[in-house]
Biotite code that builds the C-alpha atoms (Angstrom):
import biotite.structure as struc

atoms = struc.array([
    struc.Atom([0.000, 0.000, 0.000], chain_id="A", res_id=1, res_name="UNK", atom_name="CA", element="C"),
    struc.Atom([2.711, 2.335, 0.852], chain_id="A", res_id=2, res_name="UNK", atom_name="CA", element="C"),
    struc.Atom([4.031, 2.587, -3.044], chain_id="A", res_id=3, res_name="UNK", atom_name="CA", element="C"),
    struc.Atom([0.664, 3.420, -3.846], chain_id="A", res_id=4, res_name="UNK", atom_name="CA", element="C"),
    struc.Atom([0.778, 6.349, -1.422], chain_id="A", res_id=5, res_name="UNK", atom_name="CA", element="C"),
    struc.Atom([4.108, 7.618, -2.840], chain_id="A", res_id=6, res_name="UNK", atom_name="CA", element="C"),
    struc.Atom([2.964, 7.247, -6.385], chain_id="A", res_id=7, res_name="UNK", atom_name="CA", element="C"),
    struc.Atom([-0.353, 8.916, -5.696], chain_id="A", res_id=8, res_name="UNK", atom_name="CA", element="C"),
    struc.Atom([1.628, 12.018, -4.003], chain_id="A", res_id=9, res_name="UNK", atom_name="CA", element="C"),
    struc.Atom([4.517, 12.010, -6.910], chain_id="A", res_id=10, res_name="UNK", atom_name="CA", element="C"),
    struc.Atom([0.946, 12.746, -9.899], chain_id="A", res_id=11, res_name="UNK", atom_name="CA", element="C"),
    struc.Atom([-0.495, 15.306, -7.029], chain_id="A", res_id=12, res_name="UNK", atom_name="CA", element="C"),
    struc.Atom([2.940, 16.884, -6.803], chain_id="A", res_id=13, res_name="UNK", atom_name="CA", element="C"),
    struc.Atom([3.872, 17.030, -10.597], chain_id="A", res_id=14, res_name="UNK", atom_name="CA", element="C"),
    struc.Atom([0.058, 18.257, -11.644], chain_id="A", res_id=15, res_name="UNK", atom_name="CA", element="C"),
    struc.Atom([0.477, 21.226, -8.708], chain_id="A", res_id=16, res_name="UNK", atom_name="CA", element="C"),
    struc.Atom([3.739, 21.981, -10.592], chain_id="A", res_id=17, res_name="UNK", atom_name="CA", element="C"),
    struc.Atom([2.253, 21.985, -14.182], chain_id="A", res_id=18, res_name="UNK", atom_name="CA", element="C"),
    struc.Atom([0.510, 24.977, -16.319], chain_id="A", res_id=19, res_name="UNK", atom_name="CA", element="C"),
    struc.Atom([-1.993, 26.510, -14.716], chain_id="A", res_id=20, res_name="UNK", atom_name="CA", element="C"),
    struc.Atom([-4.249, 25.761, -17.659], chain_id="A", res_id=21, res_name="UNK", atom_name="CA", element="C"),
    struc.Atom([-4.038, 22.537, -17.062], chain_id="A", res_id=22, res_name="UNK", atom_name="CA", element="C"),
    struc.Atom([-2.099, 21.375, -19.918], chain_id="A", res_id=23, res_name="UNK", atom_name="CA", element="C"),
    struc.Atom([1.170, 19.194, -19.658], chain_id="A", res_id=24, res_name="UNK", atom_name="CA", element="C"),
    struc.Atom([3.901, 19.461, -21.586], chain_id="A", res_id=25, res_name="UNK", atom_name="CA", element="C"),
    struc.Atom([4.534, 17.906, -24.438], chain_id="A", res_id=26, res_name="UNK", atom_name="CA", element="C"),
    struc.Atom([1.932, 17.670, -26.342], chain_id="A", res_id=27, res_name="UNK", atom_name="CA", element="C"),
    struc.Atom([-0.622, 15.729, -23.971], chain_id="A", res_id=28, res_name="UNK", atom_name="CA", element="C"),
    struc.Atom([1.962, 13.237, -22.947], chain_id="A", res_id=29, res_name="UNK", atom_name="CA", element="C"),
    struc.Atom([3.221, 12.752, -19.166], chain_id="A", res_id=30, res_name="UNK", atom_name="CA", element="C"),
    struc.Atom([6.686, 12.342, -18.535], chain_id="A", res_id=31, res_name="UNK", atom_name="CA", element="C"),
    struc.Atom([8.208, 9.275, -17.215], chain_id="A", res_id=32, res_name="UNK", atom_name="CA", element="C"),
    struc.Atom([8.621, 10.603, -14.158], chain_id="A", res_id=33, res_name="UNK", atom_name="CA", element="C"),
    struc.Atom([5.522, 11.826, -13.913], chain_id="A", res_id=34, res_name="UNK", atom_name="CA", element="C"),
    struc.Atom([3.568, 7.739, -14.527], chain_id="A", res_id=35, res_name="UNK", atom_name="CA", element="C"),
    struc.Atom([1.799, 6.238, -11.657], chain_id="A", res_id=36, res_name="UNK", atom_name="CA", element="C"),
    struc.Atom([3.761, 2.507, -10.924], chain_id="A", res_id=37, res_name="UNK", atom_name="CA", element="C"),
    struc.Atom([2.141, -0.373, -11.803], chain_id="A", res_id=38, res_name="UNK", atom_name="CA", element="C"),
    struc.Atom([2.102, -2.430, -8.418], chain_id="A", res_id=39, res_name="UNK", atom_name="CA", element="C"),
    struc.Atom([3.520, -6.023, -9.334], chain_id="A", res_id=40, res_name="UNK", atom_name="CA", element="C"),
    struc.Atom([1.106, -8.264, -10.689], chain_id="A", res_id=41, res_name="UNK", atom_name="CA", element="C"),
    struc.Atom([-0.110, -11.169, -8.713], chain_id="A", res_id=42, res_name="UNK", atom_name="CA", element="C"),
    struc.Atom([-0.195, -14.672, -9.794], chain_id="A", res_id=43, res_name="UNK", atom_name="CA", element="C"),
    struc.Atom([-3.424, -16.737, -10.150], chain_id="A", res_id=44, res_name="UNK", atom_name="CA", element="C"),
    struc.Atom([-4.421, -18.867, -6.945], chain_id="A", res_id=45, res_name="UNK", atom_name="CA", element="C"),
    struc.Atom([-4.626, -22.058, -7.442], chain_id="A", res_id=46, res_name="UNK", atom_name="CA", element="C"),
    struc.Atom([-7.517, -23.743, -5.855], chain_id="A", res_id=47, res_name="UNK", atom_name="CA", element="C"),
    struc.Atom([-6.302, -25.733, -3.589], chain_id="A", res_id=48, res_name="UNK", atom_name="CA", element="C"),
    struc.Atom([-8.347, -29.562, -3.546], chain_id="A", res_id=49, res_name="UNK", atom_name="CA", element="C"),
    struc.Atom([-10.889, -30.047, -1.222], chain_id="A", res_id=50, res_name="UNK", atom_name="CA", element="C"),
    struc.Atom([-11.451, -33.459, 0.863], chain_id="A", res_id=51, res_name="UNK", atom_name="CA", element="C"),
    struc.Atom([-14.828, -33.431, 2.470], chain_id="A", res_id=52, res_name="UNK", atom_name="CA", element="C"),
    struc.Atom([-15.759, -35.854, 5.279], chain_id="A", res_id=53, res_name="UNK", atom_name="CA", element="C"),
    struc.Atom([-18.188, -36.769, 3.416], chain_id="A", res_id=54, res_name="UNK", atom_name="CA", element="C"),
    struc.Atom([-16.366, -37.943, 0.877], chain_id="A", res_id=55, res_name="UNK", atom_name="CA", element="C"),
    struc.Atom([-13.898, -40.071, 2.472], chain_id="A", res_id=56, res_name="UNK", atom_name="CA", element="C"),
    struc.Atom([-17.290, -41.094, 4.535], chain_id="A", res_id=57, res_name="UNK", atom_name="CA", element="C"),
    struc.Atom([-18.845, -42.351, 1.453], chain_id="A", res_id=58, res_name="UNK", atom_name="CA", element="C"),
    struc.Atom([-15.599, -44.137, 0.250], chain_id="A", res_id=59, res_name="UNK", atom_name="CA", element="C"),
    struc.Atom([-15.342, -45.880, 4.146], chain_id="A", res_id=60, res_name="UNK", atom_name="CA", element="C"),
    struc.Atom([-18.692, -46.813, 3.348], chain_id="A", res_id=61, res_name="UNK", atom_name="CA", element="C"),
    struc.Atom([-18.790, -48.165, 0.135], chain_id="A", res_id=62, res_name="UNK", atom_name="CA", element="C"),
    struc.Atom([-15.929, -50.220, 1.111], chain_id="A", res_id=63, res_name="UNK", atom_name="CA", element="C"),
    struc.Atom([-18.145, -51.212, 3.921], chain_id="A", res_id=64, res_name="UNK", atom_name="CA", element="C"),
    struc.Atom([-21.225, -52.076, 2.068], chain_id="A", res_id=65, res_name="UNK", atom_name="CA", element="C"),
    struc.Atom([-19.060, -54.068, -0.599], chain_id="A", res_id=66, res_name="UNK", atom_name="CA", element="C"),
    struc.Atom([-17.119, -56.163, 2.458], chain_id="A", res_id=67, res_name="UNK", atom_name="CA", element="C"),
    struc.Atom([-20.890, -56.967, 3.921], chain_id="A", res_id=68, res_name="UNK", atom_name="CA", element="C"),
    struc.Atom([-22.340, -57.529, 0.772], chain_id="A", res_id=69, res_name="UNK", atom_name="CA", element="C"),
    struc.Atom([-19.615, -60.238, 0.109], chain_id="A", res_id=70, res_name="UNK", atom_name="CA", element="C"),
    struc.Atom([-19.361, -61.775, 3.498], chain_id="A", res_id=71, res_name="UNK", atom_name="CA", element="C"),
    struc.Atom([-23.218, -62.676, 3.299], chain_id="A", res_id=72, res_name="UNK", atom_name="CA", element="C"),
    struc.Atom([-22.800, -64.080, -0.274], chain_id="A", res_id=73, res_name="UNK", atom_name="CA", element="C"),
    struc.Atom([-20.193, -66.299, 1.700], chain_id="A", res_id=74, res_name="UNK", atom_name="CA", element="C"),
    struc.Atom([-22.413, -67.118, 4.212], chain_id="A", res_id=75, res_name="UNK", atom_name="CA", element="C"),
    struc.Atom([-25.301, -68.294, 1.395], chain_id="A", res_id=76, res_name="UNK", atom_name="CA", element="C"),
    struc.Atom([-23.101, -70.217, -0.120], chain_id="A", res_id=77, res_name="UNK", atom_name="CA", element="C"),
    struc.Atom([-21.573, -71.676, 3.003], chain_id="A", res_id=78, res_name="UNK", atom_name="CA", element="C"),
    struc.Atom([-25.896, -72.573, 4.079], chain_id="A", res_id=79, res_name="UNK", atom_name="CA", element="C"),
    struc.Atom([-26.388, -73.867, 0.709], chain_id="A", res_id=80, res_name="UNK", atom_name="CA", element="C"),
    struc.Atom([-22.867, -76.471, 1.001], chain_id="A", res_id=81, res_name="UNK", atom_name="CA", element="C"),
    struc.Atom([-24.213, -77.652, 4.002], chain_id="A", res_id=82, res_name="UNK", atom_name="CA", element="C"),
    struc.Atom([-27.892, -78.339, 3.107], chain_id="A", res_id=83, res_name="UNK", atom_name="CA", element="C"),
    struc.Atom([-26.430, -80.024, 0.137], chain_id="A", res_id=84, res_name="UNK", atom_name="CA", element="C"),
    struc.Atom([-24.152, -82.386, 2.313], chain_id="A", res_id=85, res_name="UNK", atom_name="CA", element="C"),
    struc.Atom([-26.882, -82.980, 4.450], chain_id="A", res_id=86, res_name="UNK", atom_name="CA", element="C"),
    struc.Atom([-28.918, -83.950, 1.627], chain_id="A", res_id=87, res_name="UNK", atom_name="CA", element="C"),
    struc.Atom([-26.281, -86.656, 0.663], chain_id="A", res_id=88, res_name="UNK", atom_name="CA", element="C"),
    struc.Atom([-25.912, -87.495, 3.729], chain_id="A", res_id=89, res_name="UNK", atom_name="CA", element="C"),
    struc.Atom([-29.797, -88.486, 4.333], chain_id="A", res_id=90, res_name="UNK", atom_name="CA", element="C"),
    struc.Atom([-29.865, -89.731, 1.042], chain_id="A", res_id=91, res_name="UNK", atom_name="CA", element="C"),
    struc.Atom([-27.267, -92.732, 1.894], chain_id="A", res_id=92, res_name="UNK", atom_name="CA", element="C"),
    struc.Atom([-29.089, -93.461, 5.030], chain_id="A", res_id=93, res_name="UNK", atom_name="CA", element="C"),
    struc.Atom([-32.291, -93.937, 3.581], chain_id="A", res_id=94, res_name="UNK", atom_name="CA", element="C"),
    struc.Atom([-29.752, -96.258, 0.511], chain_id="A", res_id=95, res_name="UNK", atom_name="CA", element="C"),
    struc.Atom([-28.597, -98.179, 4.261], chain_id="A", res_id=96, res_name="UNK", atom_name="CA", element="C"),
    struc.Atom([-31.949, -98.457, 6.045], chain_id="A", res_id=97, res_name="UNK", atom_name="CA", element="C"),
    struc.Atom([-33.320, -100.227, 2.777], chain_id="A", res_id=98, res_name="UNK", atom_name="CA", element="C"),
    struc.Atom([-31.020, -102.814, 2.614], chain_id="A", res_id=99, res_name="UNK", atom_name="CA", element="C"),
    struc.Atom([-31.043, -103.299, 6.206], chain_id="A", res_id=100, res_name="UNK", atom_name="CA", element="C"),
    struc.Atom([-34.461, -103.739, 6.572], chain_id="A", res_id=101, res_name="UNK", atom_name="CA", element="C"),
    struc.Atom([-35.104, -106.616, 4.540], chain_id="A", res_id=102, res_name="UNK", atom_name="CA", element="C"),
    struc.Atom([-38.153, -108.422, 5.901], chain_id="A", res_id=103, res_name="UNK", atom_name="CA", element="C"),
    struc.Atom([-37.248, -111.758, 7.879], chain_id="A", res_id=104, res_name="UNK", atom_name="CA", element="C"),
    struc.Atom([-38.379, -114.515, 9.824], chain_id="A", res_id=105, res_name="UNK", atom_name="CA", element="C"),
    struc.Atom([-38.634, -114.076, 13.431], chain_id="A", res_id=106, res_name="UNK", atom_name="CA", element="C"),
    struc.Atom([-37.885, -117.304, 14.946], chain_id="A", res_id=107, res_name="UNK", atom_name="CA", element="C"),
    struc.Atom([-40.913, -118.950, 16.652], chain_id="A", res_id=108, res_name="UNK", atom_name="CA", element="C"),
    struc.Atom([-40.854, -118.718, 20.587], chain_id="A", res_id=109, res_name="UNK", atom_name="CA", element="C"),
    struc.Atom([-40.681, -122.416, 22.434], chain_id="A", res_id=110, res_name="UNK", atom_name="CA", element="C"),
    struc.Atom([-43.911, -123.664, 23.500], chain_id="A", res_id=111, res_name="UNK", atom_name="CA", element="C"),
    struc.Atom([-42.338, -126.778, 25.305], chain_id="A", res_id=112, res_name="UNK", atom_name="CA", element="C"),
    struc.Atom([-41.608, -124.696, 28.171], chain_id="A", res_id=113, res_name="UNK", atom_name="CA", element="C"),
    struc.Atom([-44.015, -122.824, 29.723], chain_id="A", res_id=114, res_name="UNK", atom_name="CA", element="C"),
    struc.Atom([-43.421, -120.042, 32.102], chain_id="A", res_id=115, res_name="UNK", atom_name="CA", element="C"),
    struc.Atom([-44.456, -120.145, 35.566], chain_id="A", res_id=116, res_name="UNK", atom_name="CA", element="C"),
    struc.Atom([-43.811, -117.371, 37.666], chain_id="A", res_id=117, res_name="UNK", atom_name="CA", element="C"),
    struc.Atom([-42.106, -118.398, 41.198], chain_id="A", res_id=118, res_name="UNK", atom_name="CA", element="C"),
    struc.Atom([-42.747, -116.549, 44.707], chain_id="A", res_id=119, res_name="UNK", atom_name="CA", element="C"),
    struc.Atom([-41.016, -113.410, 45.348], chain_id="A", res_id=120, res_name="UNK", atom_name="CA", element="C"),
    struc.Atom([-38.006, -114.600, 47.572], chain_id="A", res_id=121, res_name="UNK", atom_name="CA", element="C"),
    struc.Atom([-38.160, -110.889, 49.315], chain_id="A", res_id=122, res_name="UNK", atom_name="CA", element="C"),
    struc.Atom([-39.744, -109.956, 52.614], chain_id="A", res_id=123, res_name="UNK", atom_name="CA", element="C"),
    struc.Atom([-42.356, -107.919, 52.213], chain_id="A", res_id=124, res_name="UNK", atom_name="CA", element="C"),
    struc.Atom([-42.238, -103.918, 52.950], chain_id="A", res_id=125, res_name="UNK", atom_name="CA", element="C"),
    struc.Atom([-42.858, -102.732, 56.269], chain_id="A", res_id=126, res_name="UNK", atom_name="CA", element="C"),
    struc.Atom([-45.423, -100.419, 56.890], chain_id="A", res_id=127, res_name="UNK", atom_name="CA", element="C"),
    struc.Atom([-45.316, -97.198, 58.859], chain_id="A", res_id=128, res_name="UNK", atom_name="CA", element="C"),
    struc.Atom([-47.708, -95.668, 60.786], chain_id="A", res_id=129, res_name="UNK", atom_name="CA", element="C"),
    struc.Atom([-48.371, -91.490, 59.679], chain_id="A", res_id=130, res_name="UNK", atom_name="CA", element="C"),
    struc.Atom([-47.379, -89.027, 62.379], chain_id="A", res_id=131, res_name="UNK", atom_name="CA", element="C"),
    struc.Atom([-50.643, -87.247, 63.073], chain_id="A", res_id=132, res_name="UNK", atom_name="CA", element="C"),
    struc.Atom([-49.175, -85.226, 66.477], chain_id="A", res_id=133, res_name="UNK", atom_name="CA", element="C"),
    struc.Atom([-48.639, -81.787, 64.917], chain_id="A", res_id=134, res_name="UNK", atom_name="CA", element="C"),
    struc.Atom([-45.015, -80.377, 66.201], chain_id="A", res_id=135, res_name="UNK", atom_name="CA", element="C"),
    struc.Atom([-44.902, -78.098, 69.162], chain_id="A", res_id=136, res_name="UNK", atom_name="CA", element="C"),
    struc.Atom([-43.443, -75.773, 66.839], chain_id="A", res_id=137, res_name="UNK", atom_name="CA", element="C"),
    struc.Atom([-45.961, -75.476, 64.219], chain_id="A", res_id=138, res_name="UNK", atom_name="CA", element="C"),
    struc.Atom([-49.252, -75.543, 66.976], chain_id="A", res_id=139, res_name="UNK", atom_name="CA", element="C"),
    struc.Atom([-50.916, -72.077, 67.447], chain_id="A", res_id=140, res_name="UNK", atom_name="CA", element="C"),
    struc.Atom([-49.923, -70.968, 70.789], chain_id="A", res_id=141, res_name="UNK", atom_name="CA", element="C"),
    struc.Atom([-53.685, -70.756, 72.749], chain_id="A", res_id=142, res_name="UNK", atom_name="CA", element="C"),
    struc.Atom([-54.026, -74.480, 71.265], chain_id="A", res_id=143, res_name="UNK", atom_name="CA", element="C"),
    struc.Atom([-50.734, -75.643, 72.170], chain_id="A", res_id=144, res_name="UNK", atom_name="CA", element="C"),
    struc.Atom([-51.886, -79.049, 73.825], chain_id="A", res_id=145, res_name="UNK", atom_name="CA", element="C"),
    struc.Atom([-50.607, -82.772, 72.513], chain_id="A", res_id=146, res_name="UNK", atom_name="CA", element="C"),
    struc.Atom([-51.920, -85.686, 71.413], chain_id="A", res_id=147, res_name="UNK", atom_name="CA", element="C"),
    struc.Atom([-51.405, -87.317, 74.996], chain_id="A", res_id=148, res_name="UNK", atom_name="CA", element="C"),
    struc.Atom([-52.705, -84.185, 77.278], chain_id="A", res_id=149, res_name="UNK", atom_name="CA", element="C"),
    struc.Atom([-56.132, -84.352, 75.424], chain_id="A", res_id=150, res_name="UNK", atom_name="CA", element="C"),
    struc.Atom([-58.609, -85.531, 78.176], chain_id="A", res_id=151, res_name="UNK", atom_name="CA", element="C"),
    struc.Atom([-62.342, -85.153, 78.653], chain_id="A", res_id=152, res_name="UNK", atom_name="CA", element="C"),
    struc.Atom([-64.559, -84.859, 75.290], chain_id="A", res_id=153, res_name="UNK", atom_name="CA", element="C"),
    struc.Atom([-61.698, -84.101, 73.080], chain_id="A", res_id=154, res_name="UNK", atom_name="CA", element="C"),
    struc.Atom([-59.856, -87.518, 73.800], chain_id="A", res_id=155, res_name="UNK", atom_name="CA", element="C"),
    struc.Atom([-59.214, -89.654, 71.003], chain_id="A", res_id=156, res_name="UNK", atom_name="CA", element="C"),
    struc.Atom([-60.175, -93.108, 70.371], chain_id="A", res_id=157, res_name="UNK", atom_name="CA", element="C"),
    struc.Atom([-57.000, -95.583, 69.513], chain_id="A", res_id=158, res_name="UNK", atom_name="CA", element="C"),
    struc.Atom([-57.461, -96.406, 65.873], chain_id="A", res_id=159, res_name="UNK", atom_name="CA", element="C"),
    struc.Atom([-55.806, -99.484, 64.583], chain_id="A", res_id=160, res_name="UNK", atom_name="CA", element="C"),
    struc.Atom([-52.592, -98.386, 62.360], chain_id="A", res_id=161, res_name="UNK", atom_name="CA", element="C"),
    struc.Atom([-51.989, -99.784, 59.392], chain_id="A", res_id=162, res_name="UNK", atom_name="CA", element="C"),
    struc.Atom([-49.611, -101.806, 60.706], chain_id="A", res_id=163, res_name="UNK", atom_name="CA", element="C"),
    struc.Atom([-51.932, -103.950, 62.889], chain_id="A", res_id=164, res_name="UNK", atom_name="CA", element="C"),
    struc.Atom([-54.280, -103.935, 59.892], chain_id="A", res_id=165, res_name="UNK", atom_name="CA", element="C"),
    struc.Atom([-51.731, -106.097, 57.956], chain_id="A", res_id=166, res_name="UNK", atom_name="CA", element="C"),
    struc.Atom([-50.743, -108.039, 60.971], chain_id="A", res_id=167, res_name="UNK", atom_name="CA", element="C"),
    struc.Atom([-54.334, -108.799, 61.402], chain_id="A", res_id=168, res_name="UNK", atom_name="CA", element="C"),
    struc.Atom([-54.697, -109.906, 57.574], chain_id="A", res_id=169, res_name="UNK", atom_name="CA", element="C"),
    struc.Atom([-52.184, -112.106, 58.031], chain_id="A", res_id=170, res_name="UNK", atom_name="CA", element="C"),
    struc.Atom([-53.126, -113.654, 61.117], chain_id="A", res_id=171, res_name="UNK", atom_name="CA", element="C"),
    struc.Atom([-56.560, -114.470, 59.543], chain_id="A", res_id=172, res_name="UNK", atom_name="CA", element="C"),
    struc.Atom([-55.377, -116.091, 56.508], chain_id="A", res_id=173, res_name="UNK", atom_name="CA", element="C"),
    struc.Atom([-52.764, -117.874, 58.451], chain_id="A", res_id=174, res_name="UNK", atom_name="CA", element="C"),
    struc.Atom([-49.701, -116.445, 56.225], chain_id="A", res_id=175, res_name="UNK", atom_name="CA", element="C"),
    struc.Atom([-47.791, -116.007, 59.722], chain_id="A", res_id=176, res_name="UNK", atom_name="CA", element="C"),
])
């Protein structure tokens, strides 16, 4: 900016200095001397190129889309292998089961000896009686009496157990 300055006051100078008519000298022409400078001429920018995020995004992605694309074309053909294999595979064991399952004879079971089933050489299972005292721990408290305290109207009557039942069956068929 500064030789612009200079230049500008170098014309305002020299035209002060001219005719007073306004005329230069010489016909219309300036002297050397006299010329505004040229400042020095730029040179053209170059633009400089641009890389958007969105364009390397779209390149990640497409390089993305094309690795999924290919890994699920390997995973068809990989499921379509396999069902094939399998195929075989059922196909030979049905070819195995056929032959192996040729009707044949059973053989006929012997008649000559008949079976007779024997007596259980085991003693039989003995019985318990159920528990029908409830724990001390489990009564309610204002009811808190056992099975042997109980007098007067709320005494029980000895039932036979199950036990004795058995005993008695066996007495009466004379098993014992």
């Amino acid at each position: 900016m500064e030789p612009l300055k200079e230049a500008r006051n170098r014309v305002e100078g020299s035209s002060s200095s001219d005719n007073s008519n306004g005329r230069t000298s010489g016909g219309g022409r300036r002297s050397p001397t006299n010329c505004l400078m040229k400042p020095p001429v730029k040179k053209n920018t170059i633009p400089i190129d641009l890389k958007l995020h969105n364009d390397i995004r779209a390149v990640e992605r497409a390089r993305f889309a094309h690795q999924v694309a290919e890994k699920r074309r390997l995973i068809k053909q990989y499921k379509m292998e396999r069902e094939r294999q399998q195929k075989l595979e059922e196909q030979e064991e049905i070819k195995r089961l056929r032959k192996e399952l040729i009707p044949k004879a059973q053989l006929m079971p012997y008649f000559d000896r008949p079976f007779v089933p024997r007596r259980s050489e085991k003693q039989p299972t003995v019985l318990r009686e159920p528990k029908f005292c409830i724990p001390r721990h489990k009564t309610i408290r204002c009811c808190r009496m056992s099975c042997n305290d109980m007098s007067g109207p709320f005494q029980l009557q000895h039932l036979p157990s199950s036990v004795e039942k058995t005993e008695a069956l066996y007495k009466n068929r004379g098993l014992q």
